[in-house]
N, CA and C atoms as a LAMMPS dump frame, in Angstrom:
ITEM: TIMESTEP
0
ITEM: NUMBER OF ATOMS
270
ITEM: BOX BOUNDS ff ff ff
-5.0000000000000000e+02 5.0000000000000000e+02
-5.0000000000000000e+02 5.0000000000000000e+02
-5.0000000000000000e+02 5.0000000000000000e+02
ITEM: ATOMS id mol type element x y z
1 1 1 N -278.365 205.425 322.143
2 1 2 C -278.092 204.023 321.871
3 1 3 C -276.614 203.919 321.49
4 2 1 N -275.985 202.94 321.973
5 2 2 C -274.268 202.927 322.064
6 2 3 C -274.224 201.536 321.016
7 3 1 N -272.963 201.386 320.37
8 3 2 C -273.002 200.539 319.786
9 3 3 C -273.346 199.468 319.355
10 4 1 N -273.157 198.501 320.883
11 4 2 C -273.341 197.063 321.979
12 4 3 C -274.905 196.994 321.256
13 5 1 N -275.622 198.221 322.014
14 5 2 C -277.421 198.279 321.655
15 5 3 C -277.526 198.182 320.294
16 6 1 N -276.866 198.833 318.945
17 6 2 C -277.391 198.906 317.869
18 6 3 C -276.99 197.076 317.202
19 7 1 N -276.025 196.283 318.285
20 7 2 C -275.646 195.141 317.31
21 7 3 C -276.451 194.468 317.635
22 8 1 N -276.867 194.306 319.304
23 8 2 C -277.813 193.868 319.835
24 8 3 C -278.856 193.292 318.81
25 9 1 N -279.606 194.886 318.743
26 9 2 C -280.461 194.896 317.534
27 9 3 C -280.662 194.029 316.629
28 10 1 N -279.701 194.798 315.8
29 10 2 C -279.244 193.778 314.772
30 10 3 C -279.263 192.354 314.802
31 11 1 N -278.894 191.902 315.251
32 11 2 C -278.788 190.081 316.232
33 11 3 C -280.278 189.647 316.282
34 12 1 N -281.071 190.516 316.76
35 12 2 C -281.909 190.417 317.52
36 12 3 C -283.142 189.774 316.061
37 13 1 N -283.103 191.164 315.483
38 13 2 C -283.875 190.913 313.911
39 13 3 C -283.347 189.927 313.051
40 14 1 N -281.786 189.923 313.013
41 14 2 C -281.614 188.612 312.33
42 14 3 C -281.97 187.113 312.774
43 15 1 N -282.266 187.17 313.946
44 15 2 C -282.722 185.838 314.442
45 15 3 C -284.518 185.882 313.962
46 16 1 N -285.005 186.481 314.135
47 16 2 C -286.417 186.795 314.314
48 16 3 C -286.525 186.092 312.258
49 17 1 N -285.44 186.785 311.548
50 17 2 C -285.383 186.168 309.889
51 17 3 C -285.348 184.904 309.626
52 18 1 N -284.149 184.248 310.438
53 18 2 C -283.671 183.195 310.597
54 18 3 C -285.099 182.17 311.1
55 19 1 N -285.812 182.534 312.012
56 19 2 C -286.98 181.635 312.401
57 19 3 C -288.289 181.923 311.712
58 20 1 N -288.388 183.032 310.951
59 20 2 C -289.549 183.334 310.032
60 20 3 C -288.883 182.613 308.55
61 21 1 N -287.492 182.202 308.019
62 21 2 C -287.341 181.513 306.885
63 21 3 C -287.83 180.467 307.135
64 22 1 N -287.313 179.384 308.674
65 22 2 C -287.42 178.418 308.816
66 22 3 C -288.876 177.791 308.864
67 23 1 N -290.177 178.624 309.192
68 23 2 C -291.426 178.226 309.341
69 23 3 C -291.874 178.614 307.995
70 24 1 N -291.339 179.172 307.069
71 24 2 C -291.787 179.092 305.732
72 24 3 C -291.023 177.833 305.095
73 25 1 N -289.892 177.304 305.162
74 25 2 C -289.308 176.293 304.682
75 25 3 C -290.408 175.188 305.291
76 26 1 N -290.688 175.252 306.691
77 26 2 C -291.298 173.646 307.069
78 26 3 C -292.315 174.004 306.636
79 27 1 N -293.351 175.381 306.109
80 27 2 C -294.372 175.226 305.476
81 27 3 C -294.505 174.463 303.865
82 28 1 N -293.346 174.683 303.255
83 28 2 C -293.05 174.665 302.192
84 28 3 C -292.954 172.819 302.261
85 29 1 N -292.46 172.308 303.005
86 29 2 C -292.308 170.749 303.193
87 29 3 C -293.809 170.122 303.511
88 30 1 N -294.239 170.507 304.525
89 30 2 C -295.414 169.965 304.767
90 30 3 C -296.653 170.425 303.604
91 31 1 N -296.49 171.531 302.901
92 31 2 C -297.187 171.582 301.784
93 31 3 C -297.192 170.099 299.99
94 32 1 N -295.728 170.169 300.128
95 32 2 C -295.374 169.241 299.301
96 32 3 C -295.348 167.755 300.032
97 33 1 N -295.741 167.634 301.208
98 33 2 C -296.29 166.477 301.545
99 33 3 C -297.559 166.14 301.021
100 34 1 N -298.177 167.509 301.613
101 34 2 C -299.782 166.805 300.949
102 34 3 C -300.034 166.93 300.019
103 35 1 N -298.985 167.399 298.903
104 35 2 C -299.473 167.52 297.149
105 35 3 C -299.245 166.065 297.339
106 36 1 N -297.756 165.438 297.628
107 36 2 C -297.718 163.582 297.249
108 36 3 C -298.848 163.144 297.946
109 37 1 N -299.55 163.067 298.922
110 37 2 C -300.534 162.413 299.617
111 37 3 C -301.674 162.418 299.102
112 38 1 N -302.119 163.82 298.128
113 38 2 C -303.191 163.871 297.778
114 38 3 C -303.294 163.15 295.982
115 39 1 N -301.666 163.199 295.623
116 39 2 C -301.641 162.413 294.295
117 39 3 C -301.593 161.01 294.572
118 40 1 N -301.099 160.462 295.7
119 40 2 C -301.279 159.051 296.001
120 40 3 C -302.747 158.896 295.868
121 41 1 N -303.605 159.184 296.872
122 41 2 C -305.446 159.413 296.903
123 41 3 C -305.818 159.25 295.61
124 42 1 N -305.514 160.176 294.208
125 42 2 C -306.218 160.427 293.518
126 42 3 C -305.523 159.301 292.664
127 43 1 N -304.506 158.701 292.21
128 43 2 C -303.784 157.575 291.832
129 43 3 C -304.851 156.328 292.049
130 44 1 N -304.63 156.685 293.338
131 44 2 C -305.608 154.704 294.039
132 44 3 C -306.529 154.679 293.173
133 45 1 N -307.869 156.004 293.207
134 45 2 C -309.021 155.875 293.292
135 45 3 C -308.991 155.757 291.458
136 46 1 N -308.278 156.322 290.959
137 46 2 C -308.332 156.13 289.263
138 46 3 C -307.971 154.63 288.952
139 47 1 N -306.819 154.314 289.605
140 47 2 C -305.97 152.975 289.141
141 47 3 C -307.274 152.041 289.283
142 48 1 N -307.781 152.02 290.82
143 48 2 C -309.122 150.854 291.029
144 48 3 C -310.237 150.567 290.374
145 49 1 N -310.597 152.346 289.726
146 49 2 C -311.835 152.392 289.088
147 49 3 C -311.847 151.552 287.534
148 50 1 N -310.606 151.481 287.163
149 50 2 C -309.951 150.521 285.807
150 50 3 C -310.52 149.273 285.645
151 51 1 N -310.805 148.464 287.201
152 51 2 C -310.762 146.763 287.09
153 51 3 C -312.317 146.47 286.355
154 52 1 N -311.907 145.723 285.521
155 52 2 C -313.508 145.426 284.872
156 52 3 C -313.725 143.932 285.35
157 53 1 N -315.076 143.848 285.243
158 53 2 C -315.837 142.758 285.983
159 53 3 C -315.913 141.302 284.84
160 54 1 N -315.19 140.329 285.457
161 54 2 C -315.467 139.264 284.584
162 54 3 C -316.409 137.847 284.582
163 55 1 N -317.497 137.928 284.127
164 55 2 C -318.5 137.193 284.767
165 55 3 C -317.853 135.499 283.66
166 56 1 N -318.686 134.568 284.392
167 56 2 C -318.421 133.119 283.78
168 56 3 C -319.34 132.89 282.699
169 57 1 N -318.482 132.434 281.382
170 57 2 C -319.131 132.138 280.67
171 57 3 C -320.355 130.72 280.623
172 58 1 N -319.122 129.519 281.399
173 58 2 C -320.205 128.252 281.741
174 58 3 C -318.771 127.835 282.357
175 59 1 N -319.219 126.646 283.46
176 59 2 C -318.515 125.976 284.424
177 59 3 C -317.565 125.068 283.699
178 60 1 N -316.392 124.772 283.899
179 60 2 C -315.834 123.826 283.789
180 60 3 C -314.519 123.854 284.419
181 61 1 N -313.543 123.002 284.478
182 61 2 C -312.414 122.916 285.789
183 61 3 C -311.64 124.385 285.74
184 62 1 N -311.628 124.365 284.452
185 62 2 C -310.778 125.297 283.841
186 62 3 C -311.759 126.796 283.662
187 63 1 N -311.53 127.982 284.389
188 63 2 C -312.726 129.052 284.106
189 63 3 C -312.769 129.616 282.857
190 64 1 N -313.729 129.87 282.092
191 64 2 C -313.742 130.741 280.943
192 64 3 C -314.621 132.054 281.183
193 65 1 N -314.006 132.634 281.14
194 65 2 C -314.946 134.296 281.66
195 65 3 C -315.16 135.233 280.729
196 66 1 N -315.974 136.201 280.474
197 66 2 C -316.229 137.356 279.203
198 66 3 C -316.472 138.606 280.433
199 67 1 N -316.027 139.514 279.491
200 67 2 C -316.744 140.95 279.96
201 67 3 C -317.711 142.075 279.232
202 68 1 N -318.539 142.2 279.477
203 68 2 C -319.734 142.799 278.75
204 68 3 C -318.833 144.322 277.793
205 69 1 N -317.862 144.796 278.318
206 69 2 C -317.387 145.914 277.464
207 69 3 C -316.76 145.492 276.32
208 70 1 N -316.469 144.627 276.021
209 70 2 C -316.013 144.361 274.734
210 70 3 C -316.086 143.631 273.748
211 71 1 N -317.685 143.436 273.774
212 71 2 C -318.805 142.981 272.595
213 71 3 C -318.794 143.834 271.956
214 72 1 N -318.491 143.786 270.67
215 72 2 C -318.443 144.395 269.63
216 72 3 C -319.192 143.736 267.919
217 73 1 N -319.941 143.988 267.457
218 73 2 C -321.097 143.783 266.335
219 73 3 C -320.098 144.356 265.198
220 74 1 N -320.181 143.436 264.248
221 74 2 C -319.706 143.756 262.938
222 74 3 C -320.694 143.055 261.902
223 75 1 N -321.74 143.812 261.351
224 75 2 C -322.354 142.778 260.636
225 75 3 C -323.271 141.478 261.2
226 76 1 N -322.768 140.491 261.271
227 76 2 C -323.154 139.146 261.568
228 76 3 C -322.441 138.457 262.69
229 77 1 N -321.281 139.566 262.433
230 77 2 C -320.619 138.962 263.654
231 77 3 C -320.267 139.484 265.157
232 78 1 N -320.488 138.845 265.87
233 78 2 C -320.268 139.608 267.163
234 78 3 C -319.122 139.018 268.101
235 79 1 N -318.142 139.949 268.22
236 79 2 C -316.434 139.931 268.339
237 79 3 C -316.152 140.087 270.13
238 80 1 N -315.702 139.147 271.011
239 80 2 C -315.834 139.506 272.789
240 80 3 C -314.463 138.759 273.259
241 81 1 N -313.886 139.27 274.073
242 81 2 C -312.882 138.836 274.429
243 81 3 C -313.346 137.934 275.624
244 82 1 N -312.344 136.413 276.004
245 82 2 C -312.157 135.901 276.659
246 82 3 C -311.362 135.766 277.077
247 83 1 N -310.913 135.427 279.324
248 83 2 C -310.062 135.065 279.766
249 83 3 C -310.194 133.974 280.67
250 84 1 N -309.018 132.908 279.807
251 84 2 C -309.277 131.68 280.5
252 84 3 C -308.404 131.771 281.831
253 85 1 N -308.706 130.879 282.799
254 85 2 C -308.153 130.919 284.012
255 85 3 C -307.627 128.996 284.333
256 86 1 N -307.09 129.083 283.283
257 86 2 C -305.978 127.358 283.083
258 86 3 C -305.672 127.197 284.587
259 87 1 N -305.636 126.116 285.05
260 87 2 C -305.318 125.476 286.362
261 87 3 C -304.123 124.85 286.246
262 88 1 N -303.788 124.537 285.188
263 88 2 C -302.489 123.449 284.848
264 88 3 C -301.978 124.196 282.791
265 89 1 N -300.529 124.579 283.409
266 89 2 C -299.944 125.241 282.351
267 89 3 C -299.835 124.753 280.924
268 90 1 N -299.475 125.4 279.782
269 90 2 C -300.15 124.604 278.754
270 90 3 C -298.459 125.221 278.101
């Protein structure tokens, strides 16, 4: 083997490095794609599961609504949040 052949070589394996970094780098990208994709997924499904249900207390122009989670008993008294839904600003 004469010189020419041993740089050859050489050349030869350094390219072969050069394209085995590069398919670990785009592995490395497309991996950290689907970590964000799969934290977006798991984001949605927590953020949505949050919305609580607000049923009507009784009709009138103006809505008045309660939600069953936050009846709370003290004694005699029993403590629930309301949200009005005003049609015209106050």
């Amino acid at each position: 083997m004469d010189a020419t052949d041993a740089q050859r070589q050489r050349q030869s394996s350094g390219g072969e490095f050069e394209l085995k970094r590069e398919a670990e780098a785009d592995i490395t990208r497309r991996e950290a794609k689907m970590k964000k994709l799969l934290l977006m997924i798991i984001l949605t499904f927590v953020s949505t599961s949050a919305i609580a249900r607000w049923d009507p207390v009784f009709e009138t122009d103006d809505g008045v609504y309660f939600t069953h989670h936050t009846f709370k008993k003290k004694k005699s008294v029993i403590e629930v949040w309301l949200l009005y839904n005003l049609k015209k600003p106050q």
